[in-house]
ZANU-201169 format. One record per residue (C-alpha): residue number from 1; residue in one letter; x, y, z. Coordinates in steps of 0.1 Angstrom, whole numbers, plus 5000, padded with zeros to 4 digits. Each point is the difference from the previous one (the first is absolute). Example, Ala and Ser with C-alpha at 12.3 -4.5 7.8 and 13.67 -1.06 7.14 Angstrom:
REM residues 2
<pos = 1 | code = a | px = 5123 | py = 4955 | pz = 5078>
<pos = 2 | code = s | px = 5014 | py = 5034 | pz = 4993>
END
This chain:
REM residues 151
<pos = 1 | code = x | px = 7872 | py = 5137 | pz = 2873>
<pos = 2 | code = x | px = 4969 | py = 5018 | pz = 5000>
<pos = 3 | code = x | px = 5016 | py = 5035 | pz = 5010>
<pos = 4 | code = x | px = 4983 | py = 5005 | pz = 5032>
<pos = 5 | code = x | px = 5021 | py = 5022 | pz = 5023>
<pos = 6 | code = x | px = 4990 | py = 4998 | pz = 5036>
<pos = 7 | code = x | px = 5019 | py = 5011 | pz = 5030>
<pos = 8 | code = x | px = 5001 | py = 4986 | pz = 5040>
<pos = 9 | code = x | px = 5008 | py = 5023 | pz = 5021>
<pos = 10 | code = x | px = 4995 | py = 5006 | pz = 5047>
<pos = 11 | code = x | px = 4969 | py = 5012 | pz = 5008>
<pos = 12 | code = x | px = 5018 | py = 5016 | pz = 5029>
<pos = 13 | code = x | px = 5035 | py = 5001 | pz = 5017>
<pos = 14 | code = x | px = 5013 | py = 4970 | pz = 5011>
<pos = 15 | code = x | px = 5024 | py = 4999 | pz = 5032>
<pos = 16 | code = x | px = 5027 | py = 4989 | pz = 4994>
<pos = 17 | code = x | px = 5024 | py = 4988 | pz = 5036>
<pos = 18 | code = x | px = 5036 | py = 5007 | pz = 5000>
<pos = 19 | code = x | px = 5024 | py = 4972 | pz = 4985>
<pos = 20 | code = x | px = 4973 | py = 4977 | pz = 4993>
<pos = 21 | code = x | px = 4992 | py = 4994 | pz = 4964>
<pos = 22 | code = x | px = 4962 | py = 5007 | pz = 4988>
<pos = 23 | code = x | px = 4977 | py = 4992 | pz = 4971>
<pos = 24 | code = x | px = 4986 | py = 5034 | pz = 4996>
<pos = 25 | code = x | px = 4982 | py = 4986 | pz = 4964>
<pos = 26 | code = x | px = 4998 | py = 4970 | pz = 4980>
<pos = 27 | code = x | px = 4986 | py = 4994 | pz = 4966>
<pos = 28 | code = x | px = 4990 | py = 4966 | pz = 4993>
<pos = 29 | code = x | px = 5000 | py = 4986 | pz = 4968>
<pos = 30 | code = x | px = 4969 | py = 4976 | pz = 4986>
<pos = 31 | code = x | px = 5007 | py = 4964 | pz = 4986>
<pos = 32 | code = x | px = 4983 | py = 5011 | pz = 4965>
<pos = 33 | code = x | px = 5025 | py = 5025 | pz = 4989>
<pos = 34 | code = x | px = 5036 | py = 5021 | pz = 5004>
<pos = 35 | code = x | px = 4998 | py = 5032 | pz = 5012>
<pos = 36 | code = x | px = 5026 | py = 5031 | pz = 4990>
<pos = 37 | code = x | px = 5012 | py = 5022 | pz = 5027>
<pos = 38 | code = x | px = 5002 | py = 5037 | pz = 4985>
<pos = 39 | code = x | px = 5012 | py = 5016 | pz = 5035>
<pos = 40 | code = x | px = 4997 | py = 5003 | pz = 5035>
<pos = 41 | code = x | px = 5012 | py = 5027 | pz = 5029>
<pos = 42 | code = x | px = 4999 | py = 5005 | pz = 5039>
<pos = 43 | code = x | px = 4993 | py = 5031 | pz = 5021>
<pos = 44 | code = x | px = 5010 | py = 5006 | pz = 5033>
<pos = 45 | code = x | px = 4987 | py = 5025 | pz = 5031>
<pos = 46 | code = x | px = 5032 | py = 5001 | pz = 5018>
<pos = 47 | code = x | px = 5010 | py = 5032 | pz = 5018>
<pos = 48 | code = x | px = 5032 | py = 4996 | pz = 5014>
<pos = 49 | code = x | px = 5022 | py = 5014 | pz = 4970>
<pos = 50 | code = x | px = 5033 | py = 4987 | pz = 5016>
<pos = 51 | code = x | px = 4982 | py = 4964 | pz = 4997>
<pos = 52 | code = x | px = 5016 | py = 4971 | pz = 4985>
<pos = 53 | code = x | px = 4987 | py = 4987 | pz = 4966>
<pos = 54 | code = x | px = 4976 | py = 4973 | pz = 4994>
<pos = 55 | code = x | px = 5009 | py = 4967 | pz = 4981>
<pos = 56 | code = x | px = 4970 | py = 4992 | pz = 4978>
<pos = 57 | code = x | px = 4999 | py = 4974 | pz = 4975>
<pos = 58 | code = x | px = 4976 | py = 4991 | pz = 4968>
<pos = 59 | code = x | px = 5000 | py = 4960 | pz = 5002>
<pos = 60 | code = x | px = 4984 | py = 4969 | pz = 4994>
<pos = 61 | code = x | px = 4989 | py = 4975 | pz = 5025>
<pos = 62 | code = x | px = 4993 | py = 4961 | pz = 4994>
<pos = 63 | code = x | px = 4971 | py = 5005 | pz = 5027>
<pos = 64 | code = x | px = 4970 | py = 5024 | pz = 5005>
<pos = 65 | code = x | px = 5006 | py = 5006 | pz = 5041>
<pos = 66 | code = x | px = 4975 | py = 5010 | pz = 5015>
<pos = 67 | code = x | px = 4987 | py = 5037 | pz = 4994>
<pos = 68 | code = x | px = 4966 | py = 5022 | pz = 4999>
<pos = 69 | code = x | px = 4983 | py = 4999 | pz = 4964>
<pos = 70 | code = x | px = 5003 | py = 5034 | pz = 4981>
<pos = 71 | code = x | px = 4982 | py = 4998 | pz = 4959>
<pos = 72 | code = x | px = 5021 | py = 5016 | pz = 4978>
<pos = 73 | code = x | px = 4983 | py = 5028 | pz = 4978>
<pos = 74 | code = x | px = 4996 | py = 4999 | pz = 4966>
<pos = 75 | code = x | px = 5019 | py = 5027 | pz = 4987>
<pos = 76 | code = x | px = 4978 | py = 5000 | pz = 4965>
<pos = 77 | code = x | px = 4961 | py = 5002 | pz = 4991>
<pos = 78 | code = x | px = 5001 | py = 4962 | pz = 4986>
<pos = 79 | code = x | px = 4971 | py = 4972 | pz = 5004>
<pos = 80 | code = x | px = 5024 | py = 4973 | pz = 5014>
<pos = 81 | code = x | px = 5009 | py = 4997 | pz = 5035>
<pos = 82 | code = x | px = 5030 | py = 5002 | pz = 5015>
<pos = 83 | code = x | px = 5017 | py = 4960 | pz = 5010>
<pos = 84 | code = x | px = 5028 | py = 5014 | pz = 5023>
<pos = 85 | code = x | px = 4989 | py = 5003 | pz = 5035>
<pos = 86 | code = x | px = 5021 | py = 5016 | pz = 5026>
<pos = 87 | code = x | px = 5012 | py = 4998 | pz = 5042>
<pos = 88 | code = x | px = 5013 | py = 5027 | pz = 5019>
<pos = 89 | code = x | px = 5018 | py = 5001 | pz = 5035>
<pos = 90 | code = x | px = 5008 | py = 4967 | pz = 5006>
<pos = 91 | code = x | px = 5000 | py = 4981 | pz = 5034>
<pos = 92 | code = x | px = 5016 | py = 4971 | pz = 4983>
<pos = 93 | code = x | px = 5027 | py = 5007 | pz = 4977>
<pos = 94 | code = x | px = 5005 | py = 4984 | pz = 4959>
<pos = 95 | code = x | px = 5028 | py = 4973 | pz = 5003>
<pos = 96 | code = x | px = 5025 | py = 5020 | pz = 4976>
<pos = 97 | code = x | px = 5003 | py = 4980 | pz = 4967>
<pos = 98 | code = x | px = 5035 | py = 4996 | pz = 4993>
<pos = 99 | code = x | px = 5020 | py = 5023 | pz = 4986>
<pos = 100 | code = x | px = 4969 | py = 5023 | pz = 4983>
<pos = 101 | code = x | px = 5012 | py = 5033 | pz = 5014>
<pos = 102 | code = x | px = 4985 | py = 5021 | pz = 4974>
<pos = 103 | code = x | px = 5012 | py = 5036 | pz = 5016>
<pos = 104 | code = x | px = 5014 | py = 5010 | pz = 5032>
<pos = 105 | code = x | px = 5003 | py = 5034 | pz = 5010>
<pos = 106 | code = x | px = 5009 | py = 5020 | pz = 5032>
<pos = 107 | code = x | px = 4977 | py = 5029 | pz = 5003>
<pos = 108 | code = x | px = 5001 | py = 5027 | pz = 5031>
<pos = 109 | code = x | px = 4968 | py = 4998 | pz = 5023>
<pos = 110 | code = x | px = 4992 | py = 5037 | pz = 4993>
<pos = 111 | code = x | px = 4998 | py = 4993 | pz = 4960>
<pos = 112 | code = x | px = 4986 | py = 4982 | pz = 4970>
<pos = 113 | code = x | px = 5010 | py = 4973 | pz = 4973>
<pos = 114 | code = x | px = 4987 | py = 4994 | pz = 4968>
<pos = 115 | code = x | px = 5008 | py = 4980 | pz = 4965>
<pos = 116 | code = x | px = 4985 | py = 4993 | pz = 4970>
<pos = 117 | code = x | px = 5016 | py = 4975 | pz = 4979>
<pos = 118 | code = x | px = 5009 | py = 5010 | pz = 4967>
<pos = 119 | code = x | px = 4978 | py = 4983 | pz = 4967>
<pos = 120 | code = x | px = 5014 | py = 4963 | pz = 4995>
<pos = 121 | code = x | px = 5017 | py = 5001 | pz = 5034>
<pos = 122 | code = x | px = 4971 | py = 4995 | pz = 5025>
<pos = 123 | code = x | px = 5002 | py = 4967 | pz = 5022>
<pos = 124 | code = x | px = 4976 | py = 4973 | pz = 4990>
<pos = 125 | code = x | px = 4982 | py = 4980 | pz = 5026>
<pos = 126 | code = x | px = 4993 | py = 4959 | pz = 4992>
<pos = 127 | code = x | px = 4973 | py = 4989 | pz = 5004>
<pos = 128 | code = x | px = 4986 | py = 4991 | pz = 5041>
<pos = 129 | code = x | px = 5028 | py = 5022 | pz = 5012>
<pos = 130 | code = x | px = 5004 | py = 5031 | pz = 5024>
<pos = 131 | code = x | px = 5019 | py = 5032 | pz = 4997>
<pos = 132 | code = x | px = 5003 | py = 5018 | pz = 5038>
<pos = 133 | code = x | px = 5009 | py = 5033 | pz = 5008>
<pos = 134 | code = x | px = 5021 | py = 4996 | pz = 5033>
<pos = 135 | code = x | px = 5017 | py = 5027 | pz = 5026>
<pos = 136 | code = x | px = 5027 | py = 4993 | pz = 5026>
<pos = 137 | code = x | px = 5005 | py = 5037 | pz = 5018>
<pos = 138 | code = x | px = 5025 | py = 5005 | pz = 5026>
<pos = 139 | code = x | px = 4976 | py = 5019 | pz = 5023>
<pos = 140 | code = x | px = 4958 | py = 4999 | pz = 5005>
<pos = 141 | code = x | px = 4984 | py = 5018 | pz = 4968>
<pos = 142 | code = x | px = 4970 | py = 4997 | pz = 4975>
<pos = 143 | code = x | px = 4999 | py = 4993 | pz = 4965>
<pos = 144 | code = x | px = 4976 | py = 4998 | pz = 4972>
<pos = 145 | code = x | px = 5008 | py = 4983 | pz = 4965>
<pos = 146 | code = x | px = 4985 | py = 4988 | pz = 4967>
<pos = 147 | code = x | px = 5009 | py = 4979 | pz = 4971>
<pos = 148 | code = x | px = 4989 | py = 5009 | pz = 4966>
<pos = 149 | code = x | px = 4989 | py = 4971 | pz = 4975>
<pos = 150 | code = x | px = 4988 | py = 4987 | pz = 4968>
<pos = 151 | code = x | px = 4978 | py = 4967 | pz = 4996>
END
């Protein structure tokens, strides 16, 4: 690996509708290389603090879906670019790939979730693979995430 450290990440909020699972963010992986996943998080706007936590999950998908192109950004001053690309807000979902639930959390709609996988324990993404970020709330709310990375 050439130690570049990049991160994808919303440009904006995406809506998320209630019970309905959503591909807030998606990091696709390149054919050349694996990819190591240093940490990710979510955000929510919620304001209803009697609201019922959201189920969000960090997992891979054996498809792409269909979603709006984000670039991730390079996180240090190096010459090389980048392979990852990245989707947000998908209108067609990633057929789930198995059993590669990496994390699943619940996480109330007026707060915030964040990891960073300890050194020697970060997931390691194959090769032509996708990692998504994906919410299933009980109730209409917004959410921003990223994914932390090393090529």
């Amino acid at each position: 690996m050439a130690a570049k450290y990049g991160v994808v990440r919303n440009a904006g909020a995406v809506a998320c509708v209630a019970a309905t699972a959503k591909t807030i963010l998606q990091l696709a992986i390149p054919a050349s290389i694996r990819v190591r996943i240093l940490g990710w998080g979510v955000f929510f706007d919620g304001a209803v603090v009697t609201a019922t936590p959201a189920f969000v999950q960090l997992i891979a998908s054996s498809t792409s879906g269909t979603t709006s192109a984000t670039t991730p950004v390079q996180m240090q001053p190096v010459a090389e670019a980048l392979q990852c690309t990245g989707g947000t807000n998908a209108t067609v979902e990633p057929t789930v790939a198995g059993s590669n639930l990496y994390r699943a959390v619940y996480v109330h709609p007026q707060a915030a979730y964040a990891e960073r996988f300890p050194m020697g324990q970060e997931i390691i993404m194959a090769a032509s693979s996708w990692i998504n970020l994906r919410v299933n709330a009980p109730a209409n709310v917004d959410a921003i995430g990223w994914i932390d990375f090393e090529e």
